[in-house]
C-alpha positions as CSV (number, residue, x, y, z in Angstrom):
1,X,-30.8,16.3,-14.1
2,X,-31.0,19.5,-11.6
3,X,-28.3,20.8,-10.4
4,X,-28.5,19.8,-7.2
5,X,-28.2,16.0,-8.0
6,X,-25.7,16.9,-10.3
7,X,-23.6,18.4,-7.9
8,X,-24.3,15.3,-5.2
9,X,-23.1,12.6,-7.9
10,X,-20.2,14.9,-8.7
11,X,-19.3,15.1,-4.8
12,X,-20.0,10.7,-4.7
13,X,-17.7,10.3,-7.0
14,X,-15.2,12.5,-5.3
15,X,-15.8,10.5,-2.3
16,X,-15.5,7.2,-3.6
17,X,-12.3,7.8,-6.1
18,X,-10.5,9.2,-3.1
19,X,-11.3,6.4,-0.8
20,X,-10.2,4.3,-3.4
21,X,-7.0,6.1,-4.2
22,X,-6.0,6.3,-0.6
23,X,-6.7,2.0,-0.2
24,X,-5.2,1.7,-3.1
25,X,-1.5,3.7,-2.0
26,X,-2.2,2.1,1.6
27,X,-2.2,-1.6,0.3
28,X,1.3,-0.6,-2.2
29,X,2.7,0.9,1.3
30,X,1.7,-2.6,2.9
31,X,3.2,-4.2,0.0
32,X,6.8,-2.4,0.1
33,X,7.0,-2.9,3.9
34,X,6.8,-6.8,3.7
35,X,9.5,-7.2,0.7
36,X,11.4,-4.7,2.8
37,X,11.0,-7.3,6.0
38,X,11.6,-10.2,3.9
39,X,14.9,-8.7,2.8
40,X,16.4,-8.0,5.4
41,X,15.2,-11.3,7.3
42,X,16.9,-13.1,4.3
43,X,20.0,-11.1,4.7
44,X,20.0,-11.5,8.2
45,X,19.7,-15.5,7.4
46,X,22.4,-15.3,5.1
47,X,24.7,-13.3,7.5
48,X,23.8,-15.9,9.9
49,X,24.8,-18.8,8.2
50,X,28.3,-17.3,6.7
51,X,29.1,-16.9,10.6
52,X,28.5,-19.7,11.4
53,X,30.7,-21.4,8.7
54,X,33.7,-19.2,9.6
């Protein structure tokens, strides 16, 4: 292998394993930020009902 290709598998591979890394942390972010809603939505239930028994 020259050099050259070398270098342009070496800079692919950069490219793809950061595009990966970044979908992966955006999806996990995504992930966190729904059981975050759902919490609080089933708090908020929760609050809701106690109120309403009092």
């Amino acid at each position: 292998m020259s050099t050259e290709t070398l270098l342009v598998a070496f800079e692919g591979i950069l490219v793809f394993g950061g595009a990966l890394a970044f979908g992966l942390w955006q999806l996990r972010s995504v992930k966190k930020a729904q059981e975050e809603t759902r919490r609080k939505a089933a708090e908020q239930a929760l609050e809701n009902n106690s109120s309403e028994k009092s």
